[in-house]
C-alpha positions as CSV (number, residue, x, y, z in Angstrom):
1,X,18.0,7.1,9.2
2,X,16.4,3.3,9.8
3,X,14.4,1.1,8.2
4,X,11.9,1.8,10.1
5,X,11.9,5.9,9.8
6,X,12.4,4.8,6.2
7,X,9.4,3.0,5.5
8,X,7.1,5.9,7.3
9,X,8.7,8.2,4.8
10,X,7.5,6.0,2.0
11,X,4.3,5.4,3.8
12,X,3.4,9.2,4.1
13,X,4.4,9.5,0.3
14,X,2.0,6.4,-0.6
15,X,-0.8,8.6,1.6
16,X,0.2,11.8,-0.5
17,X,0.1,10.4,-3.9
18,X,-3.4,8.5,-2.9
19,X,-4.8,11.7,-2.3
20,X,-3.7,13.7,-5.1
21,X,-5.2,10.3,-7.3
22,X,-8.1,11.0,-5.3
23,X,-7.6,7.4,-4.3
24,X,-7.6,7.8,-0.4
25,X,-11.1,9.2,0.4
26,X,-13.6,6.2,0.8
27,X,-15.4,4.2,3.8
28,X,-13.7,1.8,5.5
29,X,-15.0,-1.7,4.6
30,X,-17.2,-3.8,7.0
31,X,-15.2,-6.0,9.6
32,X,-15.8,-9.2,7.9
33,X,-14.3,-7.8,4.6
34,X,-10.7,-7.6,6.4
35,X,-11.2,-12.1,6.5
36,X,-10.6,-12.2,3.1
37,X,-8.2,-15.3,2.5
38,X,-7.8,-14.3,-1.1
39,X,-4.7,-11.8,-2.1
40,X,-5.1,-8.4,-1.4
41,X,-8.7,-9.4,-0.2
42,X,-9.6,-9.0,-3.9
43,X,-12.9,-10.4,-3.0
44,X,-14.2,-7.8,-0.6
45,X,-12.3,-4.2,-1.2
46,X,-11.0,-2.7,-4.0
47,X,-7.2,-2.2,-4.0
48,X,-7.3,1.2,-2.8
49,X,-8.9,0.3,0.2
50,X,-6.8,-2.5,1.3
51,X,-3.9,0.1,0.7
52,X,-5.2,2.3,3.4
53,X,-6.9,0.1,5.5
54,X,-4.7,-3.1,5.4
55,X,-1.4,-2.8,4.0
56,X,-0.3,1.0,5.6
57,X,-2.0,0.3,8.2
58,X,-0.3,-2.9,9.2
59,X,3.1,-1.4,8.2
60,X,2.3,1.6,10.3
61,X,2.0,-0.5,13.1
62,X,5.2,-2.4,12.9
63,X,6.6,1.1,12.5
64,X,5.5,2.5,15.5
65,X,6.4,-0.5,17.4
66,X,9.7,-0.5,15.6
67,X,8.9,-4.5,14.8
68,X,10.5,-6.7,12.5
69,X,9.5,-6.2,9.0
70,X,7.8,-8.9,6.8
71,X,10.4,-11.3,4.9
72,X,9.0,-10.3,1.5
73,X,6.7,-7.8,-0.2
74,X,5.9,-7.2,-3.4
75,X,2.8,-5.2,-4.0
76,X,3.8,-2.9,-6.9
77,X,3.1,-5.3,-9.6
78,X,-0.7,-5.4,-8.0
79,X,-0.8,-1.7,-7.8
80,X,0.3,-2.0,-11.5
81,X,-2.1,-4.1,-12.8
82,X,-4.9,-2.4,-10.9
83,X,-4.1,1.1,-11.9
84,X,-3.8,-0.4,-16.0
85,X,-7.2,-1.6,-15.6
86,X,-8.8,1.2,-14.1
87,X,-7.5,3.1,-17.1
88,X,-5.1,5.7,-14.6
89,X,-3.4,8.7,-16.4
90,X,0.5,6.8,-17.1
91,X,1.8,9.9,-15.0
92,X,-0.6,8.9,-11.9
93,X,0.5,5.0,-12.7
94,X,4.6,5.5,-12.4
95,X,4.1,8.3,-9.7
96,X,2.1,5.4,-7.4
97,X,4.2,2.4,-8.6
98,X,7.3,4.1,-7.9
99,X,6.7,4.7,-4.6
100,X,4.8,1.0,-3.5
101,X,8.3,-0.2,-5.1
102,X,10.4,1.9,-2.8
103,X,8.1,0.4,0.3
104,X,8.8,-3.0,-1.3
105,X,12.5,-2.6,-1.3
106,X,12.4,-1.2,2.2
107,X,10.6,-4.3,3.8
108,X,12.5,-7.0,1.0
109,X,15.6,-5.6,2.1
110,X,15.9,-4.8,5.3
């Protein structure tokens, strides 16, 4: 299997567990909002959203296209922090972390 058939795996597994979290359903954020120059455009979305809307969705694309994959990523310790302080059952927490780790590796390593 490649990278790239790999990382849609993982990405379809990061949808999965959003929506059993119950942390996929929400309206996409206004164009300007996608700007951000801040990390994780912590300013203007909530971290859930810039998972869907931002970082599968750009990894989706470099899927389909079979492009080259970032040099680094490293978003579980985000998704981490995020999930502490929005008080998420420990179960939810590892499930979600585990598998933004696995995408991590995927793109770090390839």
């Amino acid at each position: 299997m490649s990278v790239h058939e790999e990382l849609d795996q993982a990405l379809r597994e990061l949808e999965s567990t959003m929506k059993a979290a119950d942390m996929w359903r929400m309206e996409r954020p206004e164009p300007e909002a996608f700007d951000s120059p801040q990390p994780f455009c912590i300013d203007t979305m909530a971290l859930p959203q810039w998972l869907r809307f931002v970082f599968i969705a750009r990894l989706e694309a470099l899927v389909e296209a079979r492009a080259p994959l970032p040099s680094t990523c490293d978003v579980a310790p985000a998704v981490d922090a995020y999930l502490i302080q929005e008080g998420a059952r420990t179960s939810e927490r590892v499930l979600m972390c585990k598998v933004v780790e696995r995408i991590d590796r995927l793109v770090t390593e390839n």
